[in-house]
N, C-alpha and C positions, 0 to 999 in steps of 0.2 A: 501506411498510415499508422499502424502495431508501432514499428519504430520510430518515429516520430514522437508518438506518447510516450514511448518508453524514454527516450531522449529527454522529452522538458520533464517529464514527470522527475526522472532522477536529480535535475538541477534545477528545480522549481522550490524545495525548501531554502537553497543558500543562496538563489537568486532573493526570494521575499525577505529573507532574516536582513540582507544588501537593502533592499528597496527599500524595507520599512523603518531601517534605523532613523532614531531623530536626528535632526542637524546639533553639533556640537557648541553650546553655549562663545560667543565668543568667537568662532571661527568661520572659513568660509563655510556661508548654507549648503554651495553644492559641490560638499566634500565628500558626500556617500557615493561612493566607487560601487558600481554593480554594471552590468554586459548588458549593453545598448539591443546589440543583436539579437538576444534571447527576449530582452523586455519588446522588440519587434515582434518574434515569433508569437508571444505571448497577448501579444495586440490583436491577432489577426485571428484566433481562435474562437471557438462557437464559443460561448459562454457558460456553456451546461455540460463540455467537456474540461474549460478552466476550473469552474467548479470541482467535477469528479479529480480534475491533478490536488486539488490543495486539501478539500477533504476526505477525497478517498469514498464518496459513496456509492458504491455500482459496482458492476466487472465488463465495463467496456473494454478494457486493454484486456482481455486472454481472448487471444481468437478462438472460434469457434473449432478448430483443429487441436488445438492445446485443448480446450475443454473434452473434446471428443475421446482424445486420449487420454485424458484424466479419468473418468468418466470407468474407461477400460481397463484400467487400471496398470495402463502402459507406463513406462518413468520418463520423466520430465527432468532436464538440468535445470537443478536449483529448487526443484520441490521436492522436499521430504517427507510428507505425508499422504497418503492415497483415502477413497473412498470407506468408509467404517472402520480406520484406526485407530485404535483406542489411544489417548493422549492426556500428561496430566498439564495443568497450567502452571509455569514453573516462575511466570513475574508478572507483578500488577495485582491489582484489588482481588481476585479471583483465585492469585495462588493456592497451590496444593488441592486446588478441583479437578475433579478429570470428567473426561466426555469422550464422543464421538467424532471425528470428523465426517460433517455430509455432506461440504461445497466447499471448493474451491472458488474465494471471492476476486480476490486479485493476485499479478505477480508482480507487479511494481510499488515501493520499492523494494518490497519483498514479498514473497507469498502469504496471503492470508489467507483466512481459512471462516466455515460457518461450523460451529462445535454446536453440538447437540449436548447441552451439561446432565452428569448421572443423577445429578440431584433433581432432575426434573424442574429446574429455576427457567428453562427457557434454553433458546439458542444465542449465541453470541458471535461477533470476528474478532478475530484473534491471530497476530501477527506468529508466522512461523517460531523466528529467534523466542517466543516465550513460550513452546512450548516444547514438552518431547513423550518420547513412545513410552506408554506405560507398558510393562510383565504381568 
C-alpha cells in the first residue's frame, strides 16, 4: 500500500499541472494530453488519502517501521536529518532561521521534517532540500 502512494504521490504533481491545463483558444478542446491510467488510479482512491497526495497534510506514507527507526536514530536512504539536529533554513520566507528537528512528517516527494525554531516562533514543516546541518 507504502508503494502505491509512493507511486501516484510522485506523479500526481505532472499528472494535475496535465489535467488542469486550459483548452487552447482556437484549437481542439481535448488536446490536454495526460495518462488515462493514472487519472484511473486516481478515480478509485479514498478521498482523504487524494487529499494528503496533493496537499501534503499528514504522514500517512512513512510506515510505521521507518518511523520506528527514525525514532532510533538508525539511517534511512534518502533522510538526512535525524531526531534533535540542529538545522539552519537555507530557502523560503524563513531563511537563515535555525531549529531543531523533532518529527519526521513525510518522505514523499521528499522528506520533510517538523522544526522546533530557536526563536521560539513555533514549529513548522519544512522540506529537507531547504535545509542543512548547522556547526
Amino acid at each position: 500500500m507504502v508503494k502505491r502512494h509512493n507511486d501516484i504521490a510522485k506523479g500526481i504533481g505532472s499528472f494535475l499541472q496535465q489535467y488542469q491545463r486550459k483548452a487552447q483558444r482556437g484549437v481542439e478542446p481535448n488536446d490536454r494530453g495526460y495518462d488515462r491510467g493514472f487519472e484511473k488510479k486516481i478515480k478509485v482512491m479514498n478521498p482523504e488519502e487524494l487529499s494528503e497526495l496533493m496537499h501534503g497534510d499528514g504522514d500517512f506514507n512513512i510506515p510505521h517501521e521507518i518511523d520506528e527507526k527514525w525514532f532510533s536514530n538508525e539511517p534511512i536512504d534518502g533522510v538526512t536529518f535525524g531526531l534533535n539536529d540542529s538545522v539552519s533554513i537555507i530557502a523560503g520566507p524563513l531563511a537563515g532561521k535555525g531549529g531543531a528537528i523533532i518529527s519526521l512528517s513525510r518522505l514523499v516527494p521528499e522528506p520533510e521534517y517538523y522544526i522546533e525554531l530557536g526563536s521560539g516562533e513555533g514549529d513548522i514543516k519544512i522540506f529537507q532540500s531547504n535545509l542543512k546541518k548547522s556547526t
